[in-house]
MOPAC internal coordinates of N, CA, C and O (Angstrom, degrees):
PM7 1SCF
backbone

  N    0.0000 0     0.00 0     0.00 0    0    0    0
  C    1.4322 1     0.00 0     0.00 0    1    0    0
  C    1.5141 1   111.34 1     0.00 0    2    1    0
  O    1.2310 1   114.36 1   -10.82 1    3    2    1
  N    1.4362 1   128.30 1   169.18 1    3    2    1
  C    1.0418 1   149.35 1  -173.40 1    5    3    2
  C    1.2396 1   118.50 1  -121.10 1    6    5    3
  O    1.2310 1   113.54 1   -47.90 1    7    6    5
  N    1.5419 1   129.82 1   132.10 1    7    6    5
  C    1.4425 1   115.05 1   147.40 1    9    7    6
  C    1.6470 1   129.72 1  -122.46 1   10    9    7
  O    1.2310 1   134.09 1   -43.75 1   11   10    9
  N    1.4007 1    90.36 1   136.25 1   11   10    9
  C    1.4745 1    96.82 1  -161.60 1   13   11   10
  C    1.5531 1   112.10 1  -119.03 1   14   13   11
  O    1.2310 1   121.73 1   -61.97 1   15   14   13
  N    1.6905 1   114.29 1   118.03 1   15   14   13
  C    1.1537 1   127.41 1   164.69 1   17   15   14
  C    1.8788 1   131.15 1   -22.76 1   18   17   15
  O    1.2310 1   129.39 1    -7.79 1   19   18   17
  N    0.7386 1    99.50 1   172.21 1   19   18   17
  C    1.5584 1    98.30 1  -173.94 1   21   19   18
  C    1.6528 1   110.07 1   -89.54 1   22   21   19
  O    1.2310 1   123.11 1   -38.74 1   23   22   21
  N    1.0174 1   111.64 1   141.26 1   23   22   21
  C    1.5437 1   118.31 1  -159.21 1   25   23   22
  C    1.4469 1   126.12 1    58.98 1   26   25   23
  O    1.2310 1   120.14 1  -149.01 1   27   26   25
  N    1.2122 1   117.34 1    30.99 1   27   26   25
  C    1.8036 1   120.65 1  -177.16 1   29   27   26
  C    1.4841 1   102.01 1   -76.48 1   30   29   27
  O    1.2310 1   115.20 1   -17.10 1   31   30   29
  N    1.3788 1   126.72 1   162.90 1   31   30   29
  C    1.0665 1   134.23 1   151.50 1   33   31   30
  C    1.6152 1   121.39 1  -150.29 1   34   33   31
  O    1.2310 1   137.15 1   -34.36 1   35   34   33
  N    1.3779 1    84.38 1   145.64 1   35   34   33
  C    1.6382 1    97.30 1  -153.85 1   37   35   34
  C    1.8750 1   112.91 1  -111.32 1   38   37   35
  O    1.2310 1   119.80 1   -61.50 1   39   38   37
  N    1.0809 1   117.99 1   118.50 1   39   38   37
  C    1.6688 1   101.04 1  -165.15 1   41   39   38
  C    1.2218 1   119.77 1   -92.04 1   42   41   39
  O    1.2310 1   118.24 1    14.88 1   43   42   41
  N    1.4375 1   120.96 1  -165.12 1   43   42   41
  C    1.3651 1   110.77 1  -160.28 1   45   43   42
  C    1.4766 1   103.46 1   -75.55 1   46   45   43
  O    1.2310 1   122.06 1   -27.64 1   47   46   45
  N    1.1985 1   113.67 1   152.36 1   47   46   45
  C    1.9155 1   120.36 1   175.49 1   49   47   46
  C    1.2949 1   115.98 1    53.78 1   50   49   47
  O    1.2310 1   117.16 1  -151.59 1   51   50   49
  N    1.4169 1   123.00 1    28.41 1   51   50   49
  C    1.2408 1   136.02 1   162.51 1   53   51   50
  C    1.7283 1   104.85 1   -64.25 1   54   53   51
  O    1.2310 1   117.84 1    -8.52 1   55   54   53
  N    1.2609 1   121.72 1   171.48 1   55   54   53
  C    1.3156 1   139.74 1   175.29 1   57   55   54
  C    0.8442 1   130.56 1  -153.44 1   58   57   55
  O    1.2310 1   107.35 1  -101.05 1   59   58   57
  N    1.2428 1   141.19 1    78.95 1   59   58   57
  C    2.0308 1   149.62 1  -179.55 1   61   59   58
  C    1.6852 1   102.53 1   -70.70 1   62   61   59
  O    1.2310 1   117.29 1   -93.88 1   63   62   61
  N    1.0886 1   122.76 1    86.12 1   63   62   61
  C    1.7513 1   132.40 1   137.01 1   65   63   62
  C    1.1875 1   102.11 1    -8.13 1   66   65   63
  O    1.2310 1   120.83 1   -30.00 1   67   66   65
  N    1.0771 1   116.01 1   150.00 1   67   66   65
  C    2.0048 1   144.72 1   179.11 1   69   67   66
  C    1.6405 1    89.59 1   -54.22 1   70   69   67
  O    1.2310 1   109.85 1   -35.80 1   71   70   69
  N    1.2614 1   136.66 1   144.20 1   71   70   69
  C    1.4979 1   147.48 1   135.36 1   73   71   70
  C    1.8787 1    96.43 1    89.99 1   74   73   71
  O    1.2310 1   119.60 1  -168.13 1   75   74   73
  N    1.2688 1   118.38 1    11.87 1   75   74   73
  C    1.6945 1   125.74 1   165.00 1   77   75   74
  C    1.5969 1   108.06 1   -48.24 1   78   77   75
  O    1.2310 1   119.13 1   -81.98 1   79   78   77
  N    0.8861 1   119.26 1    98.02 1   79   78   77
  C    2.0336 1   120.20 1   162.88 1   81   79   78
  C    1.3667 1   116.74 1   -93.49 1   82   81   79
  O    1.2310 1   116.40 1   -61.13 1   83   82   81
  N    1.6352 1   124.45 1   118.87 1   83   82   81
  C    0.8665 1   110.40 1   172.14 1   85   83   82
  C    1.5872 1   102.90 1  -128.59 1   86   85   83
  O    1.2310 1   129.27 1   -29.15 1   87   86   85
  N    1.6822 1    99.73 1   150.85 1   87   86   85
  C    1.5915 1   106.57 1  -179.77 1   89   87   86
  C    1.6087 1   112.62 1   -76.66 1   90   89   87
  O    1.2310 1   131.99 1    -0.71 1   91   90   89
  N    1.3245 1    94.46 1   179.29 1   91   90   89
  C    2.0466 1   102.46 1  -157.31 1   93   91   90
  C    1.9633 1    85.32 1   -68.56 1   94   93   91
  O    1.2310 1   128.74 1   -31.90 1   95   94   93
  N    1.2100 1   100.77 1   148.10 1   95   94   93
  C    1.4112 1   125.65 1   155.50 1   97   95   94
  C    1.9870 1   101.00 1    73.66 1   98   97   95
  O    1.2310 1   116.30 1  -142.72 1   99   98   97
  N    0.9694 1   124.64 1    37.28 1   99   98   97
  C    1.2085 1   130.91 1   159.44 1  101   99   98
  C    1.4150 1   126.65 1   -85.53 1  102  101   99
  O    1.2310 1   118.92 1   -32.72 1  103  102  101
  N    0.9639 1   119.66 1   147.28 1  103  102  101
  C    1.3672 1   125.94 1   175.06 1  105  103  102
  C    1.7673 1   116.23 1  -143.71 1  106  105  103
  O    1.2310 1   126.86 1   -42.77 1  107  106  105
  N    1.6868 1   104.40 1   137.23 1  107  106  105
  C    1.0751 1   145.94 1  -173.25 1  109  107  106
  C    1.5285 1   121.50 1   -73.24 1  110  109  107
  O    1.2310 1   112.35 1  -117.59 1  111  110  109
  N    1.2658 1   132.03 1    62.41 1  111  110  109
  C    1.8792 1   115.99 1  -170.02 1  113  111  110
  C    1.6071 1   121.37 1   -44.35 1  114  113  111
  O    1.2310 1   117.24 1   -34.69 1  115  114  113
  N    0.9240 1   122.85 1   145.31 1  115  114  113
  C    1.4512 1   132.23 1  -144.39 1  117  115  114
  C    1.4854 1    86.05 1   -79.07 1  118  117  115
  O    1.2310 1   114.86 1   -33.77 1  119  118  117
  N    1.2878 1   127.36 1   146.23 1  119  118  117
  C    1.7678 1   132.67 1  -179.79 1  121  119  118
  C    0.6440 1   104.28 1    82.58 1  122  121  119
  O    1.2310 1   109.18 1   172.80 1  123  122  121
  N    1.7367 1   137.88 1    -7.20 1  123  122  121
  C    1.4942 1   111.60 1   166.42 1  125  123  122
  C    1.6830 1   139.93 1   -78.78 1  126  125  123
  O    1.2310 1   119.82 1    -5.84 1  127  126  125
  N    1.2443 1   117.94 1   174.16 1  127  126  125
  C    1.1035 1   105.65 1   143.36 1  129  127  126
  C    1.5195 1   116.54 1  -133.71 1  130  129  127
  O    1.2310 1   122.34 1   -22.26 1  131  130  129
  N    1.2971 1   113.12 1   157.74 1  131  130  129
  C    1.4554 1   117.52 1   178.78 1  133  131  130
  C    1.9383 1   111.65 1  -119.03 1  134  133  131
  O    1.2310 1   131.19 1   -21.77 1  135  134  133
  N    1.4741 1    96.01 1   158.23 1  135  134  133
  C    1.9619 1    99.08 1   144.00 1  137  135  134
  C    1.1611 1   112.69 1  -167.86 1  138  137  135
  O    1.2310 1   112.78 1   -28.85 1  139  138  137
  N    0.8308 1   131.25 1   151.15 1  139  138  137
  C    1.5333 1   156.82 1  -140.06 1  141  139  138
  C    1.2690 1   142.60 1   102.56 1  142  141  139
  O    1.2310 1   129.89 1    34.14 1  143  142  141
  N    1.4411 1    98.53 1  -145.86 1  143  142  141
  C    1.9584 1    87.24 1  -176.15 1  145  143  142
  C    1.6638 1    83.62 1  -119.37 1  146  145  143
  O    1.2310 1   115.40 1   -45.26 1  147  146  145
  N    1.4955 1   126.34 1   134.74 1  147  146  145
  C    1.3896 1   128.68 1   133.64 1  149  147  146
  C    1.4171 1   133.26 1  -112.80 1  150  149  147
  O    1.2310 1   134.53 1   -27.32 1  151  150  149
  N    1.0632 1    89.50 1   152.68 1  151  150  149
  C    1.7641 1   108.21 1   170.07 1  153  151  150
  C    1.6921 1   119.16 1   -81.90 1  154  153  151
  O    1.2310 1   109.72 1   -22.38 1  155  154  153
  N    1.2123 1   136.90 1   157.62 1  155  154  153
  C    0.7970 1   141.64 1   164.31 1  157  155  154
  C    1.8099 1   125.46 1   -80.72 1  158  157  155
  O    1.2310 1   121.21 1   -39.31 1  159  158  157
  N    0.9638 1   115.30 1   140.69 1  159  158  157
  C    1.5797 1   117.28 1  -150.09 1  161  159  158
  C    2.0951 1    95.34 1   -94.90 1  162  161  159
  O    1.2310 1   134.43 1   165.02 1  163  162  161
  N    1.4455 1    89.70 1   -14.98 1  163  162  161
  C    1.7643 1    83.04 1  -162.37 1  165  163  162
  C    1.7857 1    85.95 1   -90.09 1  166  165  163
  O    1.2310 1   127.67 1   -13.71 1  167  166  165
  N    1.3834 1   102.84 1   166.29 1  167  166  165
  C    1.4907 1   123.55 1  -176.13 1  169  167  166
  C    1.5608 1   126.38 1  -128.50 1  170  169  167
  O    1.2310 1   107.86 1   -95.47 1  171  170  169
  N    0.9177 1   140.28 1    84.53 1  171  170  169
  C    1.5293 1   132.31 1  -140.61 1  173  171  170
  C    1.5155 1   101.28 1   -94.10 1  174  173  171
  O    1.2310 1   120.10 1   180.00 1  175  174  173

């Protein structure tokens, strides 16, 4: 499973690996896959 921040978005045929964290408002390019922990790149 995954956990994903508030406002993430994830595109088509993406793939988050077991223990994937991602921070609020991230986004995923479609074909990927990821794992780890990210942060979100935007700064409010």
């Amino acid at each position: 499973g995954a956990i994903l921040g508030e406002g993430c978005q994830l595109g088509c045929n993406s793939v988050t690996n077991p223990g994937v964290v991602l921070g609020p408002n991230s986004m995923v390019s479609p074909n990927s896959t990821i794992s780890g922990i990210h942060q979100s790149s935007k700064h409010s």
